[in-house]
N, C-alpha and C positions, 0 to 999 in steps of 0.2 A: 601822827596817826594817818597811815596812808588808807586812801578809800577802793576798792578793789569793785573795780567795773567789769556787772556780768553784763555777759551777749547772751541772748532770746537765744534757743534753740530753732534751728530751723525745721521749716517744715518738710517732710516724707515726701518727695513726688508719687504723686500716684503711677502706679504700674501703667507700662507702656500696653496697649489693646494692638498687636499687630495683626492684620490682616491678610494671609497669604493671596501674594498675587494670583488671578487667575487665569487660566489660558486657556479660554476653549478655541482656538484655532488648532491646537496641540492633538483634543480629543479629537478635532475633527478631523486631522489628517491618518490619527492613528487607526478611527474606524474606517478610512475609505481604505488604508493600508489594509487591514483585516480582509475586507470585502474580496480586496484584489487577491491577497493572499489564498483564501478559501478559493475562489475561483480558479486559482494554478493549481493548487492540490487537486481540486476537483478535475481537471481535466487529464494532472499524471495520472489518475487514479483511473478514470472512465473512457479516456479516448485509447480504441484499440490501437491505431496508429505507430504506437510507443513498442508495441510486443516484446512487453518486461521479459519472459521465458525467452524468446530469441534470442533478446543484448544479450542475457545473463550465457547463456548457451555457449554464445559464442565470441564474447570479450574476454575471454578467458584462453583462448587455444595456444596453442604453441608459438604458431606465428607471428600470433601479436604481443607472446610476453616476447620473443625475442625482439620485434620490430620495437617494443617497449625498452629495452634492455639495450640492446646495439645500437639502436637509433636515435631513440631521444634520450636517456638520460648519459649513453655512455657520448655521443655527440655534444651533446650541451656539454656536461666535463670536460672535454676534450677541448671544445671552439670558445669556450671561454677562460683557459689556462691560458692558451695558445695568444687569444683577446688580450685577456690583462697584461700579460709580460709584455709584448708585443706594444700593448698601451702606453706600458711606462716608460720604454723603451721612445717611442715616440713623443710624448710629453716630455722627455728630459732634453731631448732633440727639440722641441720649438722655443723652452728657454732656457737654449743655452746660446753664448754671446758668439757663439761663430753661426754668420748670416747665411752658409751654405747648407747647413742641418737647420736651421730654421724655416728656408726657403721650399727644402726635402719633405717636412715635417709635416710644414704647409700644404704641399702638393697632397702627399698621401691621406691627410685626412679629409681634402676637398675632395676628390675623386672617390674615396668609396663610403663618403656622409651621401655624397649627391647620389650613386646607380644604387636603384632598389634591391636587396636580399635577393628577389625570386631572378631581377635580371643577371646575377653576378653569379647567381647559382647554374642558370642557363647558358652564360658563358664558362666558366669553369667546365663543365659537361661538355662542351663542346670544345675544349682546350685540343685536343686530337684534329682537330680540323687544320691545327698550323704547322703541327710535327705530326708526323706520324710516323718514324724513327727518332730516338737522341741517340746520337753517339758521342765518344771521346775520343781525341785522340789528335793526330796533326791538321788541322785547317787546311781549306784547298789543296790537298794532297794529289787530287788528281793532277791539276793544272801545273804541280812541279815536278810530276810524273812527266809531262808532258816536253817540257824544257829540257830533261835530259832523257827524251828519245824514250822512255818507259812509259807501255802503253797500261792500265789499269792497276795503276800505282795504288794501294792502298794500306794508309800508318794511319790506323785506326784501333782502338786498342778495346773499348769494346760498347756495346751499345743496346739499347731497350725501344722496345716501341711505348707509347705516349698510351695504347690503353693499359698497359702493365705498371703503369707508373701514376697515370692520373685514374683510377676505379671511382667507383661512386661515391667513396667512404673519404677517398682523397679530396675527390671534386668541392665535395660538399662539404669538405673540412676547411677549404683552404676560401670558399666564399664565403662562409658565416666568420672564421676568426682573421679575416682582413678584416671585413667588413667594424666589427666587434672592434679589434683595436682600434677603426680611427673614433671610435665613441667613446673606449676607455679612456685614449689618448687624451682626449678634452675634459673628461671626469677626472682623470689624475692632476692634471693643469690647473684645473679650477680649488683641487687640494690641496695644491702646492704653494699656491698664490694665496691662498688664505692663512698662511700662516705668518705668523709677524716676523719682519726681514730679523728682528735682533734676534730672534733664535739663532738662525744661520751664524750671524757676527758673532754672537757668543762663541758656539762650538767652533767656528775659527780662531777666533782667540784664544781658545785653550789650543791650537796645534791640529785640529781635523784635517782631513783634506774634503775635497767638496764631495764626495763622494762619499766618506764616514758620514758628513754631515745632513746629504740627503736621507741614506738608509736608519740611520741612528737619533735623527734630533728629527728631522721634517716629515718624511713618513709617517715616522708613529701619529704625531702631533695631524695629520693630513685624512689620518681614517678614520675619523667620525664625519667628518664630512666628504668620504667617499664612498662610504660603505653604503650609506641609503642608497643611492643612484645603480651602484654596481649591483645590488640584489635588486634592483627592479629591471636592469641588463641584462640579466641573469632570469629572472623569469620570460622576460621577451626571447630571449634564446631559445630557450624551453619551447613556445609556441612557435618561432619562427624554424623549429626544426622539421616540422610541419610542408616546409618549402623545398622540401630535400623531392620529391616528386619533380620537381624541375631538372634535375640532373641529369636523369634520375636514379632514385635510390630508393630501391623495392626494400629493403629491411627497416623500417620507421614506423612507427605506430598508429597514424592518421595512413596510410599506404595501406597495411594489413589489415584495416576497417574498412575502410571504403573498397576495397576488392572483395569482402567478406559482402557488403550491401549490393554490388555490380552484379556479383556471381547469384545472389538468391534475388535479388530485386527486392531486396527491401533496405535502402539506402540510410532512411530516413530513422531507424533504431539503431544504425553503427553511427552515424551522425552524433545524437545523445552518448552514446557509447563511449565516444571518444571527447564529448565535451565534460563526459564525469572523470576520466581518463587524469585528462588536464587537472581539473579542478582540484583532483586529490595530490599530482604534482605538486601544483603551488602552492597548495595549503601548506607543504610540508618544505617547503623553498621559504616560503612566510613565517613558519618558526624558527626557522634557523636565520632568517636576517634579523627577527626581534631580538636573538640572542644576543649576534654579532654585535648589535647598533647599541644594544645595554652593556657590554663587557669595554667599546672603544666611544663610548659618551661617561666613562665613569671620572668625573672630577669638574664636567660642565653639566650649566643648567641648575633644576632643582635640585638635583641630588647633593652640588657642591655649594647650591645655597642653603641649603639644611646643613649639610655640616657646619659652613660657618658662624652658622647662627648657633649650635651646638656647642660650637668652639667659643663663642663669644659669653654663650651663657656659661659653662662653665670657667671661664676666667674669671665675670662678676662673680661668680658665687666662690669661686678658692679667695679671690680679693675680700671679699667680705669676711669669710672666718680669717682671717687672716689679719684682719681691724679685729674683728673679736679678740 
């Protein structure tokens, strides 16, 4: 006769009493927020200063949709195409194994990382100060005139002067997306290098050549972590067109405002004007990078550790009906 030994039942713990932690440092800061906040509305709303009816009046005119239109969005497009290609183009240039494109690579993106926008603007604009003819055609033409006894020899075949050729839209085109590439330059670098060397070995080993291999395996793999950087290059653009006044270049948006405040004397409501100008810009430059950055982050991060956990949950559970 076997004797069948019971266990006591255990006891219930009693229910846990949690206590939400408190933070009044949180309330505190959100009332002095409030305080501050009410106080800025209060003063859009009460200081004449602002003369809502004026902005409104006159941020709207012809002038400054086009200086809006030609200047800054159609320039930002412009100097940052011109930027990124020009970027990659250079980033492929500092790692590649021949030491004279490395050396080039080098050069160009220390020389316009170091002279400032406004200064690179202001030489550009004054590019005419060193040609004030191009021509083409035979080199020292005169001086072989010369040798054989012909006086005013010229084989020239034809030629432009340097404002026909460098205009303000040039100027200012050609210092913002130098300048832009040696910053892409370093953005793309830093993409390229972060991706793990046996990608490349891979796609050699199937037969690529290094160049299938950059555009087709490393790239793609390269623009989740370039695309943050390049949309916030990409909004600093946007503001730094703003610099075009250095050239200068009367059709730009911050140009058309502030000659609208010069002319009436009231400087200080196109100021505002053109800071709401902006703000509406980059809000919508900021939607379209949140898209970018979620469309070329899709398979890293959370989104690929929820899958796998998905994936893992649903294998235990096919395995288990599967023992069923």
């Amino acid at each position: 006769m076997t004797m069948t030994q019971v266990t006591p039942e255990r006891a219930r713990p009693e229910p846990i009493k949690a206590v939400p932690v408190r933070h009044p440092g949180r309330w505190a800061a959100v009332a002095v927020l409030a305080v501050l906040a009410a106080m800025f509305v209060h003063v859009l709303l009460t200081n004449d200063a602002f003369q809502w009816s004026f902005m409104v009046d006159n941020m709207f005119r012809p002038p400054v949709i086009q200086g809006l239109v030609q200047g800054t969005i159609l320039m930002t497009v412009t100097a940052m195409t011109l930027g990124v290609i020009l970027g990659v183009i250079v980033a492929v240039m500092r790692l590649s194994t021949n030491p004279i494109l490395r050396v080039v690579a080098w050069l160009f993106t220390w020389f316009f990382r170091a002279v400032p926008r406004l200064v690179l603007l202001a030489v550009f604009g004054n590019l005419g100060i060193l040609w004030s003819r191009i021509e083409f055609g035979v080199p020292f033409d005169t001086q072989i005139g010369k040798l054989f006894g012909i006086d005013n020899l010229e084989l020239r075949a034809f030629g432009f002067t340097s404002r026909d050729l460098l205009t303000g839209f040039m100027a200012g085109l050609l210092g913002l997306a130098l300048s832009e590439a040696a910053y892409m330059a370093e953005i793309v670098r830093a993409g390229i290098q972060s991706v793990d060397e046996g990608q490349g070995e891979a796609a050699t080993a199937l037969g690529m050549s290094r160049g299938q291999t950059l555009r087709r395996v490393v790239l793609p793999q390269a623009m989740r972590v370039i695309i943050p950087p390049t949309g916030n290059e990409t909004i600093a653009m946007l503001k730094d067109t703003s610099l075009l006044m250095a050239v200068p270049y009367s059709i730009e948006l911050f140009f058309q405002l502030d000659a609208i405040g010069n002319r009436t004397f009231l400087p200080f409501p196109m100021y505002v004007a053109a800071c709401l100008w902006y703000l509406l810009l980059t809000s919508v430059l900021l939607v379209g990078q949140y898209f970018l950055e979620r469309h070329f982050s899709r398979g890293y991060g959370q989104s690929q550790r929820a899958r796998m956990r998905l994936r893992n949950i649903t294998a235990e559970t096919g395995g288990r009906m599967g023992e069923a």
